[in-house]
C-alpha positions in Angstrom: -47.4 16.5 -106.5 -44.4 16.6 -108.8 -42.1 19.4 -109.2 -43.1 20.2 -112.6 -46.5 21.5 -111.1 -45.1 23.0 -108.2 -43.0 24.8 -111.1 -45.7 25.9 -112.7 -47.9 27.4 -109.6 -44.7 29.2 -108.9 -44.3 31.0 -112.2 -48.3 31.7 -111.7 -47.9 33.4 -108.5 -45.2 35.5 -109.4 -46.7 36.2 -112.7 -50.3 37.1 -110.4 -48.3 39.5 -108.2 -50.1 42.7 -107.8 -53.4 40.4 -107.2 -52.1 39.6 -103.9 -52.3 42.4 -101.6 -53.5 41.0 -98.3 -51.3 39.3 -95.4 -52.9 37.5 -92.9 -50.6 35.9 -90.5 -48.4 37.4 -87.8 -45.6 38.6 -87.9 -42.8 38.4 -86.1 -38.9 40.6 -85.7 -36.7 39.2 -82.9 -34.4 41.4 -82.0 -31.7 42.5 -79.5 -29.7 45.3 -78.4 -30.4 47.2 -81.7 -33.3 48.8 -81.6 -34.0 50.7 -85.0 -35.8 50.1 -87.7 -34.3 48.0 -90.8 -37.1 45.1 -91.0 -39.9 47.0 -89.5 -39.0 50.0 -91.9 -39.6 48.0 -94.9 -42.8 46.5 -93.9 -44.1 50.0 -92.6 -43.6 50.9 -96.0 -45.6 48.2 -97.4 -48.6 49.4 -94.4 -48.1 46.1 -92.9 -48.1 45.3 -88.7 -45.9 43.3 -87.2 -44.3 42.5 -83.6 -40.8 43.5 -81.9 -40.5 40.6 -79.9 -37.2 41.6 -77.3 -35.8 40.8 -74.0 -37.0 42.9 -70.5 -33.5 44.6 -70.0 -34.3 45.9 -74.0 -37.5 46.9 -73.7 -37.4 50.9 -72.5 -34.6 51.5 -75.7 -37.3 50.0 -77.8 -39.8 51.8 -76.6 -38.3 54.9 -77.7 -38.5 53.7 -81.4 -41.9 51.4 -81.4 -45.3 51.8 -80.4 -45.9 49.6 -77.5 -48.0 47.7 -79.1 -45.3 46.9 -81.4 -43.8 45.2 -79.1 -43.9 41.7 -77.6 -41.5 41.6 -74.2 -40.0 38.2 -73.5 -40.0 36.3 -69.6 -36.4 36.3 -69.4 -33.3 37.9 -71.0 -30.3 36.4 -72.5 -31.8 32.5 -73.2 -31.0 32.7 -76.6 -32.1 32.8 -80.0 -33.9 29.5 -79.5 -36.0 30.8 -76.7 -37.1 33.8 -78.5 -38.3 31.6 -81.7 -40.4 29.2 -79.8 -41.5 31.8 -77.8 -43.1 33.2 -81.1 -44.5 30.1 -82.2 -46.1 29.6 -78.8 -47.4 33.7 -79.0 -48.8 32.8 -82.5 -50.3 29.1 -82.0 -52.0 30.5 -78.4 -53.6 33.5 -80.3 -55.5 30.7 -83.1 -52.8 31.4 -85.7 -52.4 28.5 -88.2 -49.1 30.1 -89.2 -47.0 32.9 -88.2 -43.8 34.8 -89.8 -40.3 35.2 -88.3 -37.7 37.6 -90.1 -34.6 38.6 -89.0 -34.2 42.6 -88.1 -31.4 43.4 -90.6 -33.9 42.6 -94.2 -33.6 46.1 -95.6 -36.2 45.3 -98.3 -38.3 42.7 -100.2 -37.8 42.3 -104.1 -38.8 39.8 -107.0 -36.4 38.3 -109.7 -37.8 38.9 -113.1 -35.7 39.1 -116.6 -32.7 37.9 -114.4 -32.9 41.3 -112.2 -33.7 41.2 -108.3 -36.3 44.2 -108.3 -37.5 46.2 -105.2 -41.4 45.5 -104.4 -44.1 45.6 -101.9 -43.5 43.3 -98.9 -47.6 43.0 -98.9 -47.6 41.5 -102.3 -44.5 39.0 -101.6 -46.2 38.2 -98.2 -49.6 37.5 -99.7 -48.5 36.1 -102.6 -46.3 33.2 -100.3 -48.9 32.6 -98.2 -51.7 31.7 -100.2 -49.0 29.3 -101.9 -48.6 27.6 -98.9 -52.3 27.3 -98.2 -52.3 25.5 -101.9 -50.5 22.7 -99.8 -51.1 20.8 -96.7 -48.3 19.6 -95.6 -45.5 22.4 -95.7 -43.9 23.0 -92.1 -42.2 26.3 -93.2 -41.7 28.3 -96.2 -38.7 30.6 -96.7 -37.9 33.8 -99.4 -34.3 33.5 -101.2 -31.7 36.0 -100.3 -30.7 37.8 -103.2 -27.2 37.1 -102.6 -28.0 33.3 -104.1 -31.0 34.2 -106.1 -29.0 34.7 -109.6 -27.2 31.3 -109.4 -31.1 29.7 -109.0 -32.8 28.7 -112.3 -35.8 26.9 -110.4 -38.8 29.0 -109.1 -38.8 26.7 -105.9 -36.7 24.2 -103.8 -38.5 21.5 -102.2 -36.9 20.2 -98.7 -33.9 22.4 -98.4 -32.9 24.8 -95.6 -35.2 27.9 -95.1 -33.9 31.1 -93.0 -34.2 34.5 -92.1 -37.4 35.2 -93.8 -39.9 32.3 -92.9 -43.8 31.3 -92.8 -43.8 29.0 -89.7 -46.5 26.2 -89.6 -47.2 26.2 -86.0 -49.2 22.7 -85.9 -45.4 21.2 -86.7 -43.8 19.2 -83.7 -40.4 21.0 -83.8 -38.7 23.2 -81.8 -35.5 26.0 -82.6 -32.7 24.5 -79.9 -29.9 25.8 -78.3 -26.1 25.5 -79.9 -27.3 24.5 -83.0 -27.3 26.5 -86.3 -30.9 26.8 -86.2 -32.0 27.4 -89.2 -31.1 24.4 -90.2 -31.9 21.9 -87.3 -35.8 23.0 -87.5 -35.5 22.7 -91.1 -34.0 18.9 -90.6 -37.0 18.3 -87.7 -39.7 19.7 -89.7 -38.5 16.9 -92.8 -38.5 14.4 -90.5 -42.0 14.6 -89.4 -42.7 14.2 -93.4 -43.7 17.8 -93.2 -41.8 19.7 -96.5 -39.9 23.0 -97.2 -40.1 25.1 -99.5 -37.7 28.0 -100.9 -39.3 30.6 -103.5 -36.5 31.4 -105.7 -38.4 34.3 -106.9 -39.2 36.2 -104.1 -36.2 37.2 -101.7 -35.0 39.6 -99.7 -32.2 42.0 -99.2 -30.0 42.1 -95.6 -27.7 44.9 -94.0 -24.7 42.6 -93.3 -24.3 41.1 -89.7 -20.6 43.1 -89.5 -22.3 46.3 -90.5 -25.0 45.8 -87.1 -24.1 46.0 -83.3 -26.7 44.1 -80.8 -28.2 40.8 -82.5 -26.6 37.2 -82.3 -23.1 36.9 -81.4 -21.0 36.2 -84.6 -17.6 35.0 -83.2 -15.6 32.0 -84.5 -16.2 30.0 -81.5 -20.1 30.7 -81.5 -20.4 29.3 -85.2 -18.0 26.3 -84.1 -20.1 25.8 -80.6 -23.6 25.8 -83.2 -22.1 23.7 -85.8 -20.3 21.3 -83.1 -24.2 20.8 -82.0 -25.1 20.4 -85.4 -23.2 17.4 -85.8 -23.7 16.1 -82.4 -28.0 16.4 -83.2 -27.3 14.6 -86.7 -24.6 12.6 -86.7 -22.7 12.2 -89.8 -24.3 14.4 -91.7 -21.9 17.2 -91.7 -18.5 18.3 -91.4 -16.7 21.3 -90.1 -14.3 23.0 -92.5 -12.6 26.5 -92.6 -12.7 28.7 -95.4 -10.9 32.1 -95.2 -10.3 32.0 -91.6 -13.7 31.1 -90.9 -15.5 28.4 -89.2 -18.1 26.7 -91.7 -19.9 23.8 -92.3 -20.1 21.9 -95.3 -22.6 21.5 -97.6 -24.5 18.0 -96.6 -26.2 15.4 -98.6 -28.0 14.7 -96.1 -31.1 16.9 -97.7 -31.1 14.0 -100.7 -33.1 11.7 -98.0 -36.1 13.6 -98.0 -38.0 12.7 -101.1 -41.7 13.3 -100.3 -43.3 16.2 -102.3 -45.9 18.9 -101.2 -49.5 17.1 -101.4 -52.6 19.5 -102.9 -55.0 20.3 -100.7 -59.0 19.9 -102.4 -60.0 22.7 -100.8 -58.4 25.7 -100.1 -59.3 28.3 -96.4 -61.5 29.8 -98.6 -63.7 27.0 -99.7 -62.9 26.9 -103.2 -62.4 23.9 -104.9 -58.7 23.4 -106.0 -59.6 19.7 -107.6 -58.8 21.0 -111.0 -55.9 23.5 -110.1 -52.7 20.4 -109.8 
């Protein structure tokens, strides 16, 4: 599959949009300590379901805001992020899901980038839309949507084996866990290349965010947090990146270590609906 035709079924789906109007996976909002709606709002507004997954000593504040069948209460509190994302992934793999969604609770809406403007849309259409691209494929481990905070500087519908966050399609047959002190989104992103499984970022299709400073509950956002997770960044992949500080914040540096992984998306003959896709790549 070269990137050229993964180009081109990009600019197809996007130009298909409103064809797409039916989601079929699960999905899933960690959250903590905040319990409003910001995520869940958006995808109400699209008529979509979803599932508040939060800790036990959370779960009576929630309740006040969700329907508890909304909600999804973990084992244990306070294990971490990590916990609650695998717990997901186990929820979705036990209940026959192929593939499941995880999004962050701050995405205030879903938009598409057309004519060089990031414009507000349905979150069924984007949802759709994304995963019947990934069912065009079968060998993507997770699929992500662009913030639109890096959306304008992208001229490429799609990135191929780059770090995916906040908004992801999850392949739960992938061999990768989300672990602890680590940045996360980018550890399962490295595991899920190494299996020879690929990535995929639609440039097109993004989402907007409340900012972390703006939210109480959620992850902690200290300075010696992010240097704790990017400490067991390097520590996982050694090497591969370095710690740096930019306005009097911890941060890591961008890493080549994303050149390695050269293997493309492979087309699947048929697609989950039995149609034959011989002719479509």
């Amino acid at each position: 599959m070269t990137h050229e035709v993964l180009e081109k079924n990009a600019k197809k789906l996007l130009s298909d949009i409103d064809s797409y109007n039916m989601v079929q996976y699960p999905i899933y909002i960690p959250s903590k300590a905040r319990p409003k709606k910001v995520t869940a709002e958006a995808l109400e507004d699209a008529g979509l379901k979803y599932f508040i997954v939060v800790e036990p000593q959370d779960y009576t504040s929630y309740r006040e805001v969700f329907q508890r069948e909304q909600l999804v209460k973990l084992p244990m509190d306070n294990q971490g992020i990590d916990y609650v994302r695998n717990y997901c992934k186990i929820h979705a793999a036990q209940n026959d899901w192929e593939y499941h969604w995880q999004m962050d609770d701050n995405i205030k809406d879903f938009r598409i980038r057309v004519n060089n403007k990031n414009v507000k849309y349905s979150a069924k259409n984007i949802l759709s839309a994304s995963e019947t691209y990934v069912r065009e494929y079968d060998n993507i481990g997770i699929l992500g949507l662009c913030h639109v905070g890096f959306a304008f500087a992208r001229d490429n519908e799609v990135d191929v084996n780059k770090q995916v966050y906040s908004c992801v399609l999850v392949n739960n047959q992938v061999l990768a866990n989300w672990r602890p002190d680590v940045v996360e989104d980018t550890d399962y992103s490295l595991q899920v290349l190494e299996q020879e499984y690929c990535t995929l970022l639609l440039n097109r299709f993004c989402i907007g965010k409340e900012t972390t400073s703006t939210n109480s509950g959620g992850n902690d956002n200290s300075d010696a947090w992010r240097l704790k997770r990017s400490l067991g960044l390097q520590k996982h992949w050694p090497g591969a990146f370095k710690i740096t500080e930019q306005y009097g914040r911890v941060k890591i540096q961008p890493s080549r270590i994303w050149k390695r992984y050269t293997h493309m998306p492979r087309g699947q003959k048929i697609d989950l609906n039995g149609n034959d896709l011989s002719n479509f790549f």
